[in-house]
N, CA, C and O of each residue as an XYZ file, in Angstrom:
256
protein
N      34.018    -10.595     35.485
C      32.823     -9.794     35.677
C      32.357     -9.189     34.346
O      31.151     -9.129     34.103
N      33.449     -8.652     33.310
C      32.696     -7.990     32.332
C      32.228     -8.932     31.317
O      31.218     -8.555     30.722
N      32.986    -10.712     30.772
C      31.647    -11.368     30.480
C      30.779    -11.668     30.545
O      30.208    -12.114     29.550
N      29.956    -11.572     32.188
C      29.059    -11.265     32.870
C      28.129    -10.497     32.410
O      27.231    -11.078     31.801
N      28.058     -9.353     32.508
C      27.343     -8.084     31.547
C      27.437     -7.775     30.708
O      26.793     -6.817     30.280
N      28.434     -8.539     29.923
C      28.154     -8.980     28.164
C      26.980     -9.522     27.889
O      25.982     -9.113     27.296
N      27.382    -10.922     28.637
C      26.079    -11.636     28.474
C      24.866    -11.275     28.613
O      23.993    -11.622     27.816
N      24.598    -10.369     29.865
C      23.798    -10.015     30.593
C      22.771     -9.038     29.684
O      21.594     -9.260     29.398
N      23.760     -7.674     29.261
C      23.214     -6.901     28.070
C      22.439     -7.980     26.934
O      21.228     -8.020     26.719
N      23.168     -8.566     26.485
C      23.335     -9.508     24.943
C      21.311    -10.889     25.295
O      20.528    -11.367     24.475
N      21.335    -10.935     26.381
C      20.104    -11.149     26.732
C      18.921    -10.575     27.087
O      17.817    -11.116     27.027
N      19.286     -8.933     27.638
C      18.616     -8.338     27.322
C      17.984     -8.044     26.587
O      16.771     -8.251     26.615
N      18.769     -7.293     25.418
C      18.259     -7.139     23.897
C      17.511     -8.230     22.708
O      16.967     -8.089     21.612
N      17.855     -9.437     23.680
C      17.014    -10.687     22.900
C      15.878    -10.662     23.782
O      15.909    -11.890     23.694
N      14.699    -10.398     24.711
C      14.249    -10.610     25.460
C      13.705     -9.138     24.960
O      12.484     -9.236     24.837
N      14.093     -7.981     24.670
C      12.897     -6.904     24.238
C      12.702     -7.107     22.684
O      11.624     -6.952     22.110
N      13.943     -7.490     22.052
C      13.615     -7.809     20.735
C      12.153     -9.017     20.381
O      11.416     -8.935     19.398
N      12.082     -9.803     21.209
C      11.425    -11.051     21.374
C      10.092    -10.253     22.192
O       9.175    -10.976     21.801
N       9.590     -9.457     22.873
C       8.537     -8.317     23.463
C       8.098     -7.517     22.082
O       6.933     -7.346     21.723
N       9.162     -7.110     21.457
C       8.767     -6.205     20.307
C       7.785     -6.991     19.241
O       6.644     -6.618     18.969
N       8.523     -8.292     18.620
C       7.996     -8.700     18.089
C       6.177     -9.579     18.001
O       5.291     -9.899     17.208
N       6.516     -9.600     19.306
C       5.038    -10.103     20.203
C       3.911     -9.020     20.058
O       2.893     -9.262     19.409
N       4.128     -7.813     20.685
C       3.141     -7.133     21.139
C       2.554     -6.416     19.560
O       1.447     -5.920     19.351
N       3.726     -6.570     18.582
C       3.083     -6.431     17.180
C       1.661     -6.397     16.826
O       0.718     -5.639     16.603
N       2.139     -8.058     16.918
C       1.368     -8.936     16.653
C       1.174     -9.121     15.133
O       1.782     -8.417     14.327
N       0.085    -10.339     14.668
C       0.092    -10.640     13.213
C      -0.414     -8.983     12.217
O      -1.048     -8.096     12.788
N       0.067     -8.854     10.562
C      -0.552     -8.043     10.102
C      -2.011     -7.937      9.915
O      -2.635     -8.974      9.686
N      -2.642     -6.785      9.987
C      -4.222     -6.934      9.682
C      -4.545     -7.842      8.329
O      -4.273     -7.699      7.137
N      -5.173     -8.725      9.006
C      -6.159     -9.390      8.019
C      -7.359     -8.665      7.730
O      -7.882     -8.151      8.719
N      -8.145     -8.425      6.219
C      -9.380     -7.523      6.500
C     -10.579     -8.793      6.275
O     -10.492     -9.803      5.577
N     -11.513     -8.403      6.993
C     -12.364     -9.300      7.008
C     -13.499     -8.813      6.090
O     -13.449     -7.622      5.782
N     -14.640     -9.640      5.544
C     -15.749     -9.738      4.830
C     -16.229     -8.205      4.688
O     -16.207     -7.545      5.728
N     -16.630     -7.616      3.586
C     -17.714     -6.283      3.955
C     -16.615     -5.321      4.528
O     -17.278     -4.293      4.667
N     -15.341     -5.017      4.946
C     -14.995     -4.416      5.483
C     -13.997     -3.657      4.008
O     -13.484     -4.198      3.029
N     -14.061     -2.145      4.474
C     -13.932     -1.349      3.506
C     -12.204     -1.321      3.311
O     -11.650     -0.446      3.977
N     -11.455     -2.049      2.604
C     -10.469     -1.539      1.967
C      -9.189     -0.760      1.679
O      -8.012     -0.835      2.033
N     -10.388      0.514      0.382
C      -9.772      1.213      0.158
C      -8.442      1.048     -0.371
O      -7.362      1.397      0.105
N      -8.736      0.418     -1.502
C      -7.376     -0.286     -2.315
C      -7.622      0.277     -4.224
O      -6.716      0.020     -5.017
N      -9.066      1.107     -4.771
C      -9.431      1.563     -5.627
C      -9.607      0.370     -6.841
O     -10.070      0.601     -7.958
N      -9.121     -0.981     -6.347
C      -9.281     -1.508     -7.500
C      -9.816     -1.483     -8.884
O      -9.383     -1.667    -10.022
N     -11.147     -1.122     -8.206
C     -12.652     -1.188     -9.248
C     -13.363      0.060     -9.627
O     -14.476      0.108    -10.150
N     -12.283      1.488     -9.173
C     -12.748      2.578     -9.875
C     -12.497      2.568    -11.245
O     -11.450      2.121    -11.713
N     -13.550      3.114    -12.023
C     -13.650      3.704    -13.424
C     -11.982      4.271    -13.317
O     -11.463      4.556    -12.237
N     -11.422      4.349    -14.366
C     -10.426      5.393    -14.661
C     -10.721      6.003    -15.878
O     -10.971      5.539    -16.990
N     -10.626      7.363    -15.354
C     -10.940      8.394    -16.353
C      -9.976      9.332    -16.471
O      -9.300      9.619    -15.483
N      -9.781      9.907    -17.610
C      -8.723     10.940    -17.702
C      -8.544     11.824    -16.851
O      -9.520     12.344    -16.311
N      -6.924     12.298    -16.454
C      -7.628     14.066    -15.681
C      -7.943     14.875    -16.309
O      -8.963     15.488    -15.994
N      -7.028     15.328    -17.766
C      -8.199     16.299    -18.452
C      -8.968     16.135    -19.416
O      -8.546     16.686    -20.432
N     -10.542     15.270    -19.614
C     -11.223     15.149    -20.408
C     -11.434     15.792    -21.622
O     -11.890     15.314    -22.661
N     -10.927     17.316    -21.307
C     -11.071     18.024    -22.790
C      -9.918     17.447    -23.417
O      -9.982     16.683    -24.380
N      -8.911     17.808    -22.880
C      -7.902     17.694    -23.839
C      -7.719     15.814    -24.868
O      -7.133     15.583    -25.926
N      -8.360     15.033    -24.110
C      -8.306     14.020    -24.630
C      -9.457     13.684    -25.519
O      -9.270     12.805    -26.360
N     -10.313     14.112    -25.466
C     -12.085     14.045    -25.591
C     -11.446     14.153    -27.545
O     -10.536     14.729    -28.140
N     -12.640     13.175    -27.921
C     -12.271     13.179    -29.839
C     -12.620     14.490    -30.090
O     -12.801     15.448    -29.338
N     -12.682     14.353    -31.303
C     -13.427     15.321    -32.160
C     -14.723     14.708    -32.422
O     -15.039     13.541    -32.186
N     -15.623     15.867    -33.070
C     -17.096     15.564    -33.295
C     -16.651     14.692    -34.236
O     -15.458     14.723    -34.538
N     -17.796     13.488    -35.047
C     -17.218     12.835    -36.496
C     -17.901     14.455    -37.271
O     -18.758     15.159    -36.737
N     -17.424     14.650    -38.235
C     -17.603     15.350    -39.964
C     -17.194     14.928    -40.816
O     -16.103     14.357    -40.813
N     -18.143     15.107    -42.128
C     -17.466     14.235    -43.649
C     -16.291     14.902    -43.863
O     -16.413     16.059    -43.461
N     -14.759     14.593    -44.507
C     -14.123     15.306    -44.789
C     -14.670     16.178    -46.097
O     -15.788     16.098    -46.607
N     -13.718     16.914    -46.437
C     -13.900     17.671    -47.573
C     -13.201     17.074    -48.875
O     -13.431     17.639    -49.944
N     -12.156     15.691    -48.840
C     -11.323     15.303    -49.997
C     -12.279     14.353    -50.333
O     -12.097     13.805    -51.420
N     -13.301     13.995    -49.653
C     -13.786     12.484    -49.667
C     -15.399     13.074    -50.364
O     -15.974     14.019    -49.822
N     -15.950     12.423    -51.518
C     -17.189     12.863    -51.738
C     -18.056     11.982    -51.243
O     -19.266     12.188    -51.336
């Protein structure tokens, strides 16, 4: 009897495992026009602009 409901369990768990994987289903594919949201094609810009931002140009003072 208890190889019985070895089995019995042991088919169970293949039979919701095999439900689980079904009702998934495939990963989203995104289709045409449909928004993303992956940033590829944003500008990147600094976070702090000052601190990176040049200096004005000026002539030096060693240089005539």
């Amino acid at each position: 009897m208890m190889p019985t409901v070895i089995v019995l369990l042991l088919v169970i768990v293949a039979l919701a495992a095999v439900v689980w994987v079904v009702r998934r289903g495939p990963p989203h594919v995104p289709h045409t026009g449909e928004d993303q949201d992956t940033a590829w094609n944003d500008p990147i810009t600094p976070a702090d602009e000052e601190d990176e931002a040049e200096p004005p140009l000026s002539p030096r003072e060693d240089r005539p």
